[in-house]
N, C-alpha and C positions, 0 to 999 in steps of 0.2 A: 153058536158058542154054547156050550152047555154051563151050568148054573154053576159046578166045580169049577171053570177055568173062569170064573169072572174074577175080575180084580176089585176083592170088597173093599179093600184097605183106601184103593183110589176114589172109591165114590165115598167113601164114610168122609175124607180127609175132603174131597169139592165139598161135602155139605158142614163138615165143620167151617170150613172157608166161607160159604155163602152162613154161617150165622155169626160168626166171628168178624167180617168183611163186609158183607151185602148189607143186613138187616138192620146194623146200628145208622144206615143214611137214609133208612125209610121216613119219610115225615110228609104227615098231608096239610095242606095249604090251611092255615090259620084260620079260622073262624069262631064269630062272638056267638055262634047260636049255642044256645043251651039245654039242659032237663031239668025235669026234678028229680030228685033220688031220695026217698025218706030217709030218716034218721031218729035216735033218739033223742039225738042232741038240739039238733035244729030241726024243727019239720020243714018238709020239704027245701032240703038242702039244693041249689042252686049250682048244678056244676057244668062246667063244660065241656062241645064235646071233644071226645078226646081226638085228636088228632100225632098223638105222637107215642103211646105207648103199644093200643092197639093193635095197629097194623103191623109192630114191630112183635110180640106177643105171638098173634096169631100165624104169622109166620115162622116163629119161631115153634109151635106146635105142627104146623105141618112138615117142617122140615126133619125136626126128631122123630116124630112118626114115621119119616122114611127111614132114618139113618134105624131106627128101634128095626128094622122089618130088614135092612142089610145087616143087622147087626146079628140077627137071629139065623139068619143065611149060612154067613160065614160059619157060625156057631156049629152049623150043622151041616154044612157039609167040605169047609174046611178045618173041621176037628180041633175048632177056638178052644180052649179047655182053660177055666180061669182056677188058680191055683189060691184058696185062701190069703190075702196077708191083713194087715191093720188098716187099711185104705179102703178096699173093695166090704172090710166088713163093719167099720163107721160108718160110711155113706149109705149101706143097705140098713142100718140100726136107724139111723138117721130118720130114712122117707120111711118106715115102718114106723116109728114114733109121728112122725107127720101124717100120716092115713090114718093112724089111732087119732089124732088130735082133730081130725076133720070129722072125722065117726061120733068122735064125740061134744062136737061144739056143737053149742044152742042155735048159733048159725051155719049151718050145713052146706047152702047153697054159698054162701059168700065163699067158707071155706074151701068149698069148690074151684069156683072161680076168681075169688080174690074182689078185691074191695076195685068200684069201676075208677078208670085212672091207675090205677095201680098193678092189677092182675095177677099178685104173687097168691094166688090159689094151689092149691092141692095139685093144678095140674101142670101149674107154671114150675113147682117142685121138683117135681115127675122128671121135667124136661132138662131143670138143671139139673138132675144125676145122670141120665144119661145123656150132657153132654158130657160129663166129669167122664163117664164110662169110657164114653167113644173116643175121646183125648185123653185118657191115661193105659189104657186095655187093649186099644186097636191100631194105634199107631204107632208102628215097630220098627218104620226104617227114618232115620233122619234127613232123607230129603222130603218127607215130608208133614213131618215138623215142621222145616223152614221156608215149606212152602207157607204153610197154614199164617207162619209170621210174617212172611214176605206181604202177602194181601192185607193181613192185619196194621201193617204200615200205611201200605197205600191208600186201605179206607181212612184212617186214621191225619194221613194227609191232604185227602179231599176235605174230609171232615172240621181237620186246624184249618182250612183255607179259607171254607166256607165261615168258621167261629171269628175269624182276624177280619173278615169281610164285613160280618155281620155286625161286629164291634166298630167299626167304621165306620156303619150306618148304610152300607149296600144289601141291603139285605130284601128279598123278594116276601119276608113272613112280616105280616104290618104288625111289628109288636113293640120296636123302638125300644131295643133292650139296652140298661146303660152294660149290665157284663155278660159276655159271650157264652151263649150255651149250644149253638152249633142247634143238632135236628134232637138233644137230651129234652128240650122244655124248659130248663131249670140249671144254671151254671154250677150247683154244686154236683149235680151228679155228673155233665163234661169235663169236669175238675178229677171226680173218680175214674172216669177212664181213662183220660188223655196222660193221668199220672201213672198208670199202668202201663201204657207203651212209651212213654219216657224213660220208666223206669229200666222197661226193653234195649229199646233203642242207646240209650247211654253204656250200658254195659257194654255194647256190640262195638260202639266207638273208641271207647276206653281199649277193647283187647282187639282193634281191626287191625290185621297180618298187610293188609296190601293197600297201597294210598287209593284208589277207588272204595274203597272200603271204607276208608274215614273218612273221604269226603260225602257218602254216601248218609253212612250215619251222623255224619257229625251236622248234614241238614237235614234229617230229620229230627233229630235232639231240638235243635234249634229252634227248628215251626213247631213241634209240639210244646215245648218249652213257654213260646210265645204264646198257643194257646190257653194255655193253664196261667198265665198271667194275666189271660184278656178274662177269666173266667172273675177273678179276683177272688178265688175260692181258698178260704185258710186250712182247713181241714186235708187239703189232697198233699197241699203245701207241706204239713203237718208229714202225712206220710211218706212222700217222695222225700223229704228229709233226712228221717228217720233210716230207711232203704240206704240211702246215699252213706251217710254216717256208718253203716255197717261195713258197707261195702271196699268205705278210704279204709277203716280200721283193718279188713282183713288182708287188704293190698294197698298200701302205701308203700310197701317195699320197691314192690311194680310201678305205682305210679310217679315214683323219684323217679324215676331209670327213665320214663317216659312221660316227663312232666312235661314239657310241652303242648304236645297234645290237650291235656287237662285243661294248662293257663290259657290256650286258645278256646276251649266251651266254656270255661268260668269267663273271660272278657265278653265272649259272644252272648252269653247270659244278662252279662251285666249290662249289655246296653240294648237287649233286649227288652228287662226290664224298666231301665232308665227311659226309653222313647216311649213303650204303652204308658208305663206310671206315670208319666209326665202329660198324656194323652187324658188319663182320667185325674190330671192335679190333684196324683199323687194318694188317690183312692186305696191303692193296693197297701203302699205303705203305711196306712192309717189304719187299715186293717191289720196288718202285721203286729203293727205296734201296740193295736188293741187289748191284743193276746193278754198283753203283759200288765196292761191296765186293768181288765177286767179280770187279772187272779188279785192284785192290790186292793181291787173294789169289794172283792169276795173276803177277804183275809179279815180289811178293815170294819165291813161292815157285822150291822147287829140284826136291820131288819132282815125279814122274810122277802120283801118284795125285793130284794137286791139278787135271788136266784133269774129272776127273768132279763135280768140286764145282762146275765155272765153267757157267753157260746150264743149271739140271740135267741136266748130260750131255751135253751140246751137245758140246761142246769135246773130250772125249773120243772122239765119236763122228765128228767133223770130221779128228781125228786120222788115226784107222784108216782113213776113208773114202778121205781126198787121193790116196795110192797105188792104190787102185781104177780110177782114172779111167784109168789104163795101164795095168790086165791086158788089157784087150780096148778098147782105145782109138777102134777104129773103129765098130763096133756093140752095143760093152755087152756086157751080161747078158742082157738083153730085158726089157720092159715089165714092170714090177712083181716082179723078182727082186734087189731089193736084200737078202734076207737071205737070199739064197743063197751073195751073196760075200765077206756081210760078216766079219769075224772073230768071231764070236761069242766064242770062248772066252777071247780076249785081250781083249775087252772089261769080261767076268764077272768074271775073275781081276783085271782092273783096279780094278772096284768092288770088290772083295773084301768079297760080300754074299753069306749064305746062300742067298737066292733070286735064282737067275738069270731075265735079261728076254733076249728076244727081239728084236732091235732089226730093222726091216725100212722104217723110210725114212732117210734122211738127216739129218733135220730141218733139213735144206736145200735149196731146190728145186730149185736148179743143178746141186747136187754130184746129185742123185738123178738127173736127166734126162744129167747127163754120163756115168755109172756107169753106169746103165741102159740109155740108147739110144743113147751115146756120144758124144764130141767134135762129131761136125759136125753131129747133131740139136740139141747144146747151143749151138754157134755160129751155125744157122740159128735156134733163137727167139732167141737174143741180140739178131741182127740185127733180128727182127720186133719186139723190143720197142722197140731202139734208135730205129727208123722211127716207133715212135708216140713214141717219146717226142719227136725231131727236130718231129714236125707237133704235137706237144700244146705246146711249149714257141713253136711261131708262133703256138698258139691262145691263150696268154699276151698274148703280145705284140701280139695282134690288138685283144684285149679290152681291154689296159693303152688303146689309142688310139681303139677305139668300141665302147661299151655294144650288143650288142646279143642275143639270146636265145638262140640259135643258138650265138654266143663265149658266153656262159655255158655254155652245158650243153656244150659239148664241153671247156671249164677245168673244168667241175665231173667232168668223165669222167675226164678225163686224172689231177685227184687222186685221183680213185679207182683207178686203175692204179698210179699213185705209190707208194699206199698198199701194197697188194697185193704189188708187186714188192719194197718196200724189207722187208715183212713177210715174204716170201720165203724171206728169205738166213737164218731163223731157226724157220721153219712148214715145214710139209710141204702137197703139193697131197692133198684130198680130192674124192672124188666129190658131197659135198654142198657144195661151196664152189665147185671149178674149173668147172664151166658158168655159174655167174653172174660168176664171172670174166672168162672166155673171151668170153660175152655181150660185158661191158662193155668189152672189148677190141676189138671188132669195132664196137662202135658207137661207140668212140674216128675211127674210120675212114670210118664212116656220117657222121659230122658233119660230120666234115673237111673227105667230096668236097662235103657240101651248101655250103659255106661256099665251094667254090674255084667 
């Protein structure tokens, strides 16, 4: 077969599958052994090793590597020819402000490669635009799109099985977690993604044409659903909210007509809910209802030390950050040295807690990319997200006036962006969440052009 008749489109679309599908169920066996890793905060800081972003990271580099090199193929010798718009030219502003930001941080090599545990370096960057590329640029025909979501399900449902298991106490990783984070580490970041393909999956059941169809998505709604409860994470909660709320707003016309369906996944929700919550006596609920107590406690109060009690430590840590965004306003810190600038010590003395923490993201994705790579990398993704949200919000409106497959799955993309972003302003980006992210971002854009 010569190099012109190969089918780029098909391998580009298997390796978005294996980083979308394969690489979020990478996780190696638990262990307590550890390193040192200097600091200036703490000498010789203490961490462990990594067993769960790693392996997930580095394959995620080898595999954009290849898709980079079919990408370049097609480019040239199926006469790819990419045509300027406000997408393809934020994201290339974007990692060009992020390469200046790395060139110019006092820390070079971290910028490089990103802070260990973490790995959102210069090249971890790199990889998220071109997966945005390779899902918004290269994939032109909608079966496979729907492949790429089909697998995106199915890992997603080994993954809740695994999370609901794990939460149960079956769990093969010796760490005897009271909420489920499945192979993420950390329940709030399984929280960010599991709410990204609910947010999927829900749409798909809400407009499913044929009864195999609803009962298809309507279990997986269901197990995803349940995951993200076993996660007890408020934040994703937050967003998948949000998402949903837009969504009754723009079709409740529809969902009268077809209310049934709905009051069947609100009951299955409900007692969904009812048997985990009742499993952790009602953990999740007390969480929820926190919310609302800890803006009362903020309102009420005079002292200072009442920021570390609001978001645990959110608000505290939003504090200290704000003024960040102008020590180095045009290029940051560089990539992944948020706890280089941050104040460490007025944050400790804020808690005033024997053991001090380490604080090295934002736990905001904005304040961290403004901090980091600076204002005008923060104002070029603004802007790329802006542009989808601008064409997700005609894919609303497209769908509100004709049903058809194509307007579903780019409404069911767009809430899943929704979700993501409004989850955002209160999560941090990780290396086992932001490429299926990034993914779905990009094929918010694949859709689009299919539809125009």
């Amino acid at each position: 077969m010569k190099i012109s008749e190969v089918n780029y489109e098909k391998i580009i679309t298997l390796i978005l599958i294996a980083v979308t599908a394969f690489l979020p169920l990478l996780y190696l066996l638990y262990t307590k052994e550890a390193c040192l890793y200097p600091n200036k905060f703490i000498n010789n800081f203490l961490i462990c090793v990594d067993n769960i972003n790693k392996a997930k990271i580095y394959g995620v580099f080898y595999l954009v590597f290849i898709m980079a090199v079919i990408m370049a193929l097609k480019s040239r010798y199926k006469k790819k020819s990419f045509s300027a718009d406000l997408n393809n030219i934020s994201v290339t502003l974007f990692l060009i402000f992020t390469i200046l930001s790395t060139f110019f941080s006092d820390h070079f090599l971290r910028s490089l490669f990103g802070n260990p545990n973490r790995w959102e370096g210069l090249f971890t960057y790199i990889s998220y635009v071109l997966i945005f590329i390779a899902a918004g640029y290269f994939i032109d025909k909608r079966k496979f799109l729907k492949s790429i979501i089909k697998y995106l399900f199915i890992s997603a449902s080994i993954l809740s099985v695994y999370g609901l298991l794990q939460f149960y106490g079956l769990d093969f990783i010796n760490r005897k977690p009271d909420r489920a984070f499945a192979t993420f580490g950390n329940p709030n970041f399984a929280a960010s993604y599991i709410a990204i393909v609910l947010s999927l999956s829900l749409v798909l059941y809400i407009y499913s044409q044929k009864r195999q169809q609803l009962y298809k998505y309507g279990f997986f709604s269901s197990l995803f659903f349940a995951f993200l409860v076993a996660t007890s994470t408020r934040s994703a909660l937050v967003g998948f909210l949000v998402s949903i709320s837009i969504f009754l707003l723009y079709f409740h016309d529809y969902l009268r007509k077809n209310l049934k369906r709905l009051i069947i996944i609100i009951l299955i929700f409900i007692i969904i809910l009812g048997v985990i919550d009742f499993q952790q006596e009602l953990f999740y609920t007390n969480r929820v209802i926190s919310l609302f107590v800890e803006v009362k406690t903020l309102t009420d109060a005079e002292q200072e030390q009442t920021y570390v009690k609001v978001g645990s430590g959110r608000l505290a840590i939003y504090k200290y950050s704000l003024p960040l965004l102008f020590k180095n306003p045009i290029f940051g810190s560089g990539p992944d040295t948020f706890d280089t600038v941050f104040p460490q010590m007025k944050y400790n003395m804020l808690r005033n807690s024997k053991k001090s923490i380490l604080v090295d993201k934002a736990h905001n994705e904005y304040l961290q990319i403004g901090i980091t790579l600076g204002l005008p990398a923060l104002l070029f993704y603004l802007l790329l997200l802006a542009n989808i949200y601008k064409n997700g919000f005609k894919a609303l409106k497209r769908l509100k006036n004709q049903v058809s497959e194509l307007n579903i799955y780019h409404t069911a993309l767009f809430m899943a962006v929704i979700t993501y972003t409004v989850t955002a302003l209160f999560n941090i980006s990780v290396v086992s969440v932001a490429p299926i992210f990034w993914a779905v971002l990009g094929l918010n854009i694949a859709a689009y052009k299919m539809g125009v």
